[in-house]
LUMNU-686220 format. One record per residue (C-alpha): chain; residue number from 1; x negated, y, z negated. Coordinates in nm, 3 decimals, always signed. Each point is the difference from the previous one (the first is absolute). Last residue first. Example, Ala and Ser with C-alpha at 12.3 -4.5 7.8 and 13.67 -1.06 7.14 Angstrom:
+------+--------+---------+---------+---------+
! bake ! lumvex !       u !       v !       w !
+------+--------+---------+---------+---------+
!    A !      2 !  -1.367 !  -0.106 !  -0.714 !
!    A !      1 !  +0.137 !  -0.344 !  -0.066 !
+------+--------+---------+---------+---------+
% end
This chain:
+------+--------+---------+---------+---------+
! bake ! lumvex !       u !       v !       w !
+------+--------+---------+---------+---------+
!    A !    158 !  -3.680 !  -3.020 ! +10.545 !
!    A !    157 !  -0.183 !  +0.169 !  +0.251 !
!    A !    156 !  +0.126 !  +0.371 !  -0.161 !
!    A !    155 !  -0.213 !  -0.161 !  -0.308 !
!    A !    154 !  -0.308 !  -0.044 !  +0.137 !
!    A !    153 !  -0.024 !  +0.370 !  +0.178 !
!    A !    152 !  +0.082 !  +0.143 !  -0.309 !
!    A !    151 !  -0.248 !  -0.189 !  -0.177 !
!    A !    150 !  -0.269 !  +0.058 !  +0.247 !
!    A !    149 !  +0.076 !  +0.432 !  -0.012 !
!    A !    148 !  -0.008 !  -0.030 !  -0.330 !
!    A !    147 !  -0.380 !  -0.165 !  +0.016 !
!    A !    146 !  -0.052 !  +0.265 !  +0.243 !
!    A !    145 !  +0.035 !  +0.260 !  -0.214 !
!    A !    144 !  -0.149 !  -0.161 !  -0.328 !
!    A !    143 !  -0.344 !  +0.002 !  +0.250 !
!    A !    142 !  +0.023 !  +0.313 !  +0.131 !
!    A !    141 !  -0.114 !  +0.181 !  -0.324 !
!    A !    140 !  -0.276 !  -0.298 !  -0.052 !
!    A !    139 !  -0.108 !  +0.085 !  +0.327 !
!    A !    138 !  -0.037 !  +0.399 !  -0.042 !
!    A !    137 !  -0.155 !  -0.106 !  -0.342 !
!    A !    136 !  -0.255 !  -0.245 !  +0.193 !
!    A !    135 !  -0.118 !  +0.267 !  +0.238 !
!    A !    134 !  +0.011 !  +0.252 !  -0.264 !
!    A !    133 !  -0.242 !  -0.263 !  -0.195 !
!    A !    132 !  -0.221 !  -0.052 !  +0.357 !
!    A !    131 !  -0.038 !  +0.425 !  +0.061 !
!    A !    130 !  -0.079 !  +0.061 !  -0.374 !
!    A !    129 !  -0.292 !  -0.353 !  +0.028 !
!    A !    128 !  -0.175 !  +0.166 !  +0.345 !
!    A !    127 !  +0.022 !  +0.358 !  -0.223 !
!    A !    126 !  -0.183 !  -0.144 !  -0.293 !
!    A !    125 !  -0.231 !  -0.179 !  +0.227 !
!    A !    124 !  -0.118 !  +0.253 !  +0.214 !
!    A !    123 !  -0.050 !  +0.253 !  -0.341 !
!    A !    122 !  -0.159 !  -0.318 !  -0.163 !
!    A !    121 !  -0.259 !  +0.003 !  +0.360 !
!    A !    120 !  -0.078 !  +0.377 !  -0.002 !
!    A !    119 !  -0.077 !  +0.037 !  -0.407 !
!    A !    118 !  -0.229 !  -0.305 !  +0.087 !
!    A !    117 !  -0.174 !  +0.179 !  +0.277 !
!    A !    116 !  -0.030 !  +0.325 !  -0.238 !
!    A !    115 !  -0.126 !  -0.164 !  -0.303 !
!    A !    114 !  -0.282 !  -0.204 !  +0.251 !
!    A !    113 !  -0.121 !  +0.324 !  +0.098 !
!    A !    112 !  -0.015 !  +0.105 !  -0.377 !
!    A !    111 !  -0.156 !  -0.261 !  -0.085 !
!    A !    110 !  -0.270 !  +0.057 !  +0.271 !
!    A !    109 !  -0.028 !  +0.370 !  -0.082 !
!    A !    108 !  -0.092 !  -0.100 !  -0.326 !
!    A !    107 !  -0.238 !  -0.246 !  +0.112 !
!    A !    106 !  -0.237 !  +0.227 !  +0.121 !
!    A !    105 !  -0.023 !  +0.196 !  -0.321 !
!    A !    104 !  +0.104 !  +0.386 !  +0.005 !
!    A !    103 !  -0.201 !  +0.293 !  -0.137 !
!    A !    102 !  +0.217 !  +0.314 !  -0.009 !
!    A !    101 !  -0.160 !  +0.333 !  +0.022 !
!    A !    100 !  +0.044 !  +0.337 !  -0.190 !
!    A !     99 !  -0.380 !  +0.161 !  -0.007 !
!    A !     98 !  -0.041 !  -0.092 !  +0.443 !
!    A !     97 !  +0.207 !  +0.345 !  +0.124 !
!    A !     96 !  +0.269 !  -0.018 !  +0.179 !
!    A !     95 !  +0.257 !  -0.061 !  -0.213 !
!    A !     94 !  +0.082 !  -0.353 !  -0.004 !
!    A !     93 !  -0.287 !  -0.182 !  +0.137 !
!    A !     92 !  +0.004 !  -0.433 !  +0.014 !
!    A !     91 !  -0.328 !  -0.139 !  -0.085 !
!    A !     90 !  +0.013 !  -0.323 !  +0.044 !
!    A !     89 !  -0.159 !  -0.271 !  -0.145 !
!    A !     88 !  -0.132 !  -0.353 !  +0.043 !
!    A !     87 !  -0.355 !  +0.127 !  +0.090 !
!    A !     86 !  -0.194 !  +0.043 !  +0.369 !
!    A !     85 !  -0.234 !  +0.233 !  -0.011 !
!    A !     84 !  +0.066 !  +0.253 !  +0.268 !
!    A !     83 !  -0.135 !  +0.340 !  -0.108 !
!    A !     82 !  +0.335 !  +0.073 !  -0.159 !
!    A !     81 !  -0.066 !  -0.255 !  -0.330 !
!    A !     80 !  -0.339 !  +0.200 !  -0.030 !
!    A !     79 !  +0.150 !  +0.294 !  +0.006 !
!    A !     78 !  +0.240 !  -0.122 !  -0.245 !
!    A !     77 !  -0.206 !  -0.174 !  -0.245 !
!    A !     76 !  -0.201 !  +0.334 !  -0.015 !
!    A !     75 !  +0.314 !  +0.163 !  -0.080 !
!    A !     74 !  +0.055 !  -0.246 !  -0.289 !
!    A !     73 !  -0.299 !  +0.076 !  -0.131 !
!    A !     72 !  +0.011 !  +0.367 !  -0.001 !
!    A !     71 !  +0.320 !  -0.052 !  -0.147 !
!    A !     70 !  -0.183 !  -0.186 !  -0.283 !
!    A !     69 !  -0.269 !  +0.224 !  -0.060 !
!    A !     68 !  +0.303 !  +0.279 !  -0.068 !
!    A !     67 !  +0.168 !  -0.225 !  -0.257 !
!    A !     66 !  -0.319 !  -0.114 !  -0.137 !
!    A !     65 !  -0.104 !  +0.332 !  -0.074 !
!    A !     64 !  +0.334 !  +0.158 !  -0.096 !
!    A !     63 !  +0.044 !  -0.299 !  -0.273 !
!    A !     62 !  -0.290 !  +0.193 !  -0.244 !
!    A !     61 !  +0.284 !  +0.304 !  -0.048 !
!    A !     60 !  -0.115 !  +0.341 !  +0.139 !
!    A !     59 !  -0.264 !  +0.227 !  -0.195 !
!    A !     58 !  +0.153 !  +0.298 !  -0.069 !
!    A !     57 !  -0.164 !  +0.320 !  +0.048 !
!    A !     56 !  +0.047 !  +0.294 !  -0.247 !
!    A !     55 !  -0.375 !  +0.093 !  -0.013 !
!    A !     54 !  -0.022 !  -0.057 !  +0.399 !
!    A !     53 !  +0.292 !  +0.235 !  +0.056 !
!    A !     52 !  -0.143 !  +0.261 !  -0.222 !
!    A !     51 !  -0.294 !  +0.014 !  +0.125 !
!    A !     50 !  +0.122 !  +0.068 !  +0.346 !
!    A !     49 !  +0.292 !  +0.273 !  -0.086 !
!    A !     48 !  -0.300 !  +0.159 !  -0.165 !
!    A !     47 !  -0.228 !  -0.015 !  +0.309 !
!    A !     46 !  +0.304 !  +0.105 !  +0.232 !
!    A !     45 !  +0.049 !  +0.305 !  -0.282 !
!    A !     44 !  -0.362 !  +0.114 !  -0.012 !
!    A !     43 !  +0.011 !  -0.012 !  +0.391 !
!    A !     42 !  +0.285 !  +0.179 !  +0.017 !
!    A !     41 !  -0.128 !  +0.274 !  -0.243 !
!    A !     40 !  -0.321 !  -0.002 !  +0.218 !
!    A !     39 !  +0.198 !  +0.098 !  +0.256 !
!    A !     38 !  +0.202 !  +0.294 !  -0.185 !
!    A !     37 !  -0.347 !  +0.153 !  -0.066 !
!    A !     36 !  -0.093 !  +0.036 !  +0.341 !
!    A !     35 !  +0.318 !  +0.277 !  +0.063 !
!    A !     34 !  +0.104 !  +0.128 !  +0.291 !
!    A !     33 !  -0.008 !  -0.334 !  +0.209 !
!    A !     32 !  +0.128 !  -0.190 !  -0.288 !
!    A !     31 !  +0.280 !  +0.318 !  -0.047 !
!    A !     30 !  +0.156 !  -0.112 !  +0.333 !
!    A !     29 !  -0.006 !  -0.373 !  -0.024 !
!    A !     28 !  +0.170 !  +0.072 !  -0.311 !
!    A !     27 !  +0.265 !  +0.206 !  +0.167 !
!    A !     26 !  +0.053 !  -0.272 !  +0.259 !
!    A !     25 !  +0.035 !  -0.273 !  -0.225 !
!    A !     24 !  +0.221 !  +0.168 !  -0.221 !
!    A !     23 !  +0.232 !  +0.046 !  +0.296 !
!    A !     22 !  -0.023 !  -0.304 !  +0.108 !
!    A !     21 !  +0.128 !  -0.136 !  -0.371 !
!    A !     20 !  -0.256 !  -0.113 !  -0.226 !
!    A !     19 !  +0.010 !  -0.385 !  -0.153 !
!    A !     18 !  -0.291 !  -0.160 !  +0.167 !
!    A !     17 !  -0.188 !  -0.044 !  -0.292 !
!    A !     16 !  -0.239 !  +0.226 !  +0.044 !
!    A !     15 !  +0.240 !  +0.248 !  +0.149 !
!    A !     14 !  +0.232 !  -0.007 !  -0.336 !
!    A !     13 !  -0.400 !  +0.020 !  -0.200 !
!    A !     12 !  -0.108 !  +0.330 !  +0.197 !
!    A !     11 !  +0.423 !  +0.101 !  -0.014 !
!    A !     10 !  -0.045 !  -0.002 !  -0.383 !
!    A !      9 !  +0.027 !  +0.378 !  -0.125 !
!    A !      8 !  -0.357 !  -0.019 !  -0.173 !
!    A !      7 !  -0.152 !  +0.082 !  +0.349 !
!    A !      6 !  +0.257 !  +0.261 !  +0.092 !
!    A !      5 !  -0.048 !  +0.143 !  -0.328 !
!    A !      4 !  -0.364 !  +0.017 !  +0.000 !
!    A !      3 !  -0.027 !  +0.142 !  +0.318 !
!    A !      2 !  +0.275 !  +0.310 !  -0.019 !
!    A !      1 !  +0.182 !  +0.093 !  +0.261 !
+------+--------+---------+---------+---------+
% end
């Protein structure tokens, strides 16, 4: 096999970037130990591969900074929150992990008590005030009934 062909083929710059099959690897692995030249080919291509990456850079966008200082921030807040001072949240986990919390004011969870025990008592009531107006329908059903009943019995005295 020739030397300048198999370096001009590509595979140096496929295994470089991490694109060479096994198989690939393990030939070129092969012909590195047989062959110096073939490793300072790699290293001419990693040092290419290299510039070139820090020519074509792209800065990110300004916001990253402040985004990223800011979770920082607010992960400070949290250890400090889950040492044991005492503050009018809690942090409620979801996942697992402490990046996708819930912070929840005290007197949420005392509204929402007091939701609850109110839901409870109009429930008690709306079914005490049901079982009264069937009570008074059942009545008001009997009531014509026995009214009959009365004028039946008044007039066979007569």
């Amino acid at each position: 096999m020739d030397l300048k062909n198999y370096i001009s083929s590509g595979i140096i710059e496929s295994y470089v970037l991490g694109l060479a099959t096994p198989d690939e690897e393990r030939e070129l692995e092969k012909m590195r130990r047989l062959f110096p030249e073939i490793n300072t080919e790699i290293d001419a291509v990693e040092r290419s591969v290299e510039r070139l990456a820090f020519a074509e850079a792209v800065m990110p966008p300004m916001e990253t900074r402040s985004r990223v200082v800011q979770r920082i921030e607010w992960n400070e807040g949290y250890n400090n929150t889950k040492t044991g001072s005492n503050t009018n949240f809690y942090n409620i986990n979801l996942n697992g992990d402490h990046q996708n919390s819930i912070t929840v004011h005290k007197w949420w969870r005392i509204a929402f008590v007091s939701l609850v025990v109110l839901s409870k008592i109009f429930l008690f009531l709306a079914i005490l005030y049901y079982l009264k107006f069937k009570q008074i329908a059942e009545q008001a059903a009997q009531t014509p009934a026995k009214v009959e009943q009365q004028q039946v019995q008044q007039s066979s005295v007569r």
